[in-house]
Steps between C-alpha positions, in 0.01 A plus 500: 500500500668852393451831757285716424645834377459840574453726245444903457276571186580844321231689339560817344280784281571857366189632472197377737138572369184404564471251235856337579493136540876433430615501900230207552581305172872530614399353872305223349774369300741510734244301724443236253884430469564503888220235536678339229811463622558461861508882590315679768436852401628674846425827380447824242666742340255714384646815351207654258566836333853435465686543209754223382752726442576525895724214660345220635680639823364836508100358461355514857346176504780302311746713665384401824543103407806487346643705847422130689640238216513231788075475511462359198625241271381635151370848339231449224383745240197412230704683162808618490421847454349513844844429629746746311525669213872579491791234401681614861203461683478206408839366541519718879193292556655174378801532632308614912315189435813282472675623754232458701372170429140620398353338146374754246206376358327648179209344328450719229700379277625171668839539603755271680685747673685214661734466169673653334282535121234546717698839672644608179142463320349738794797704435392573159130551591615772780720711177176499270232587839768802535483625135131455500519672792709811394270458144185513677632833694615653157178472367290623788700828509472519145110462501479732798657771303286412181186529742602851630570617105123380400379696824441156676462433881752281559405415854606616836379795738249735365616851540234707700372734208389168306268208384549205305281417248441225251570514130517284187872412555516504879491706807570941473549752766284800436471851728250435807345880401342554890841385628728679228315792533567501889846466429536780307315743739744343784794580266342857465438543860874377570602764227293789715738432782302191685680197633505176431357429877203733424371359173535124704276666795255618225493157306416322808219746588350421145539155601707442191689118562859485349549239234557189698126604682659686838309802647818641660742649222824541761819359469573628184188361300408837353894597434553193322179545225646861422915369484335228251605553112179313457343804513647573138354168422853330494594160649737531819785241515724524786647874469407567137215401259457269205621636233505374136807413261610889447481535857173731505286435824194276376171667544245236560203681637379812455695769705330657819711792469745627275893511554555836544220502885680202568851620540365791639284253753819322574722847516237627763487120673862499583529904584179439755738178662387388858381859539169500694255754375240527838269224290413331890158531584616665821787722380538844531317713247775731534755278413712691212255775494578727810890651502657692802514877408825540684671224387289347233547146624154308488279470814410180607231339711531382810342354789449652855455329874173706537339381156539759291742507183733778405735594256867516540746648270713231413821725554441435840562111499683442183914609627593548150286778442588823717250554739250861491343470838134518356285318731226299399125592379177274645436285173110605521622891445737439286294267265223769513679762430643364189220320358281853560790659294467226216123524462487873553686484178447242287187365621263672209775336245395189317701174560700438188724202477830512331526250224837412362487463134772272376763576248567287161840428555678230243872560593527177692361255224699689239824468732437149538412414134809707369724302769355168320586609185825602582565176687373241189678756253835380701403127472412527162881611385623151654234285397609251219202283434240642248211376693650684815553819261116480340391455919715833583409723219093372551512621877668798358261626265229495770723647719548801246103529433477545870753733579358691164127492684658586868719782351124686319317413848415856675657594797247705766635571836294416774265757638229570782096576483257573743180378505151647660334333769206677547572531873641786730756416732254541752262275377764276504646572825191478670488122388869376663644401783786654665780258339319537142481921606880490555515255172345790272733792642791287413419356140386871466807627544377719798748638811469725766772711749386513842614764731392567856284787505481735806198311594671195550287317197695425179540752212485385174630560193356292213727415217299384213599324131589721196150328332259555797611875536480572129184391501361693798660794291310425190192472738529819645599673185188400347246588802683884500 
């Protein structure tokens, strides 16, 4: 009577989907030959979703087995492929299985890895798994570019601002308008001076969800949708974008806005940094509004023992700025004071929002189109082959049409409008809350200099934007 032996059965799959049988089909064969022959199956290596490429050593559930060689007597795999697909995989694997007196088993094809036709035969197997392998890889990155040129999907995340839908020839990505249109305003309000924080606070309040369904857009949620070149309807790849055989970025989908607001977006982005912009539902209204009119350092809020808040010139607590002595103003006065000042002025005014109007700007794609050009002219002066010569001067004469089209494109620098409302700022201030008060003096470019007046309460002077002031001139020009 023979022992019975103990052996570990290997089952491995790339992709896992619903429909996937292949993880049971490899179990149940490597059942049917245990019962067959005299070995217990003591155990599973189960390792689904991973890829073949990664060694037998470095797959969790494989890796884990092979760490304890002395539990088991023999390591079966159902095909081949499931095993490696490199020829030094496979020979690492062979040679940690002699050295370690464990039997590699494959059933798919039979092999005798016992002998030494039946190693070399694996061997060969193992070299053509690997070039399918590396084939198989060629050709996916080869369709995935051809999918981005015929403004495919080709899978993956779905930037915020889109939708797939469902064509003749496959899946598209196409402009969600309610979301693309928020976007924009959110790129607009950014552009007006908001921050990032603010436009997150006023997403969640219109209980918009980010685009893997969350209600709370922190940690970068709302930062990463405007740093996307998505938005230009271009396919992000590690640090750069798809781009097609003259090096041109591939636009799949249609753009949600043009290049010239996104660099400026991503100019503004980086300028704005960490810096904090009083967007907390509790912060100061003050914040970057009020200045010191001794010092001009800002004022900022703070708490008191008794309850109340005030508001301390930061010259006072920061040591690198020379202190002026001024001591601090009850926040109630001061916030009265100021905000009387505002309205008194510009409360008849109607709200008008700045709108950035983007340039048509075609110096980058005609940079990188004339660099292509001058790179393939260089390869085609020590190119021998005819074929390789025809190839050259073919990706040159599109090159040339393009440049030709780039170099007649027009050239508008970007600009600003402002568009009615059809509300006063005191229709509109009567609506807020402190934080979103503080919110509009800010993104309307509003300050004030407070001095202590002989009363004690704060004197202000209000220092208002060249737009807002030109307009109250043209408004009481025309009521004279």
């Amino acid at each position: 009577m023979t022992d019975t032996r103990r052996g570990v059965g290997a089952i491995r799959l790339s992709n896992v989907t619903e429909e996937t049988t292949s993880p049971a089909r490899q179990k149940e064969s490597e059942q049917a030959w245990a019962s067959t022959n005299d070995v217990e199956i003591i155990g599973w290596a189960e390792d689904i979703d991973v890829s073949a490429g990664i060694s037998p050593w470095d797959r969790p559930e494989l890796g884990a087995w092979l760490a304890r060689p002395n539990d088991f007597d023999l390591l079966i795999f159902a095909k081949l492929d499931r095993a490696v697909r490199s020829l030094r995989d496979f020979v690492d694997l062979m040679q940690w299985c002699e050295d370690n007196t464990v039997t590699l088993v494959v059933l798919d094809p039979p092999l005798d890895l016992t002998t030494i036709w039946g190693r070399a035969m694996a061997g060969v197997l193992a070299v053509f798994a690997e070039l399918e392998r590396g084939m198989i890889k060629e050709r996916t990155a080869e369709g995935y570019v051809k999918l981005l040129k015929m403004s495919r999907w080709p899978g993956g995340r779905i930037h915020f601002c889109y939708e797939k839908i469902k064509g003749k020839e496959g899946w598209y990505l196409q402009p969600n308008q309610e979301r693309a249109a928020l976007i924009q305003k959110v790129v607009s309000e950014i552009f007006n001076g908001s921050s990032v924080q603010a436009q997150e606070l006023k997403l969640e309040e219109l209980g918009i969800k980010t685009s893997t369904g969350k209600t709370h857009w922190g940690n970068g949620a709302l930062h990463a949708v405007l740093r996307s070149r998505s938005l230009l309807g271009q396919r992000p790849t590690g640090n750069d974008v798809a781009r097609d055989a003259r090096g041109l970025p591939i636009e799949y989908a249609q753009p949600i806005i043009d290049q010239a607001t996104w660099d400026r977006l991503q100019a503004v982005l980086k300028a704005n940094g960490t810096r904090t912009t009083g967007a907390r539902r509790d912060s100061a209204p003050l914040l970057r509004v009020a200045f010191c009119g001794v010092c001009q350092a800002p004022f900022h809020r703070q708490g008191h023992n008794k309850g109340w808040k005030y508001y301390q010139c930061s010259s006072v607590t920061n040591r690198k700025l020379p202190g002026c002595g001024s001591k601090p103003f009850r926040a109630d006065e001061m916030e009265a004071v100021i905000y009387g000042e505002f309205l008194g002025e510009v409360g008849p005014l109607e709200v008008q929002n700045r709108v950035y109007v983007p340039g048509e700007e075609h110096t980058e794609a005609l940079e990188t189109a004339q660099r292509a050009y001058e790179e393939l002219t260089e390869q085609l002066t020590t190119t021998r082959s005819s074929s390789g010569r025809k190839a050259l001067s073919d990706r040159l004469t599109e090159l040339d049409e393009l440049i030709a089209d780039l170099e007649t494109q027009p050239n508008r620098p970007a600009s600003w409008r402002y568009e009615g409302t059809g509300q006063t700022y005191q229709e509109l201030w009567d609506s807020m809350t402190g934080s979103e008060r503080g919110a509009l003096l800010r993104q309307t470019g509003v300050s004030a200099r407070v001095l202590r007046a002989s009363s004690g309460l704060p004197h202000v002077y209000l220092v208002l934007p060249n737009d807002i002031r030109e307009r109250l001139q043209n408004t009481r020009s025309s009521s004279v």
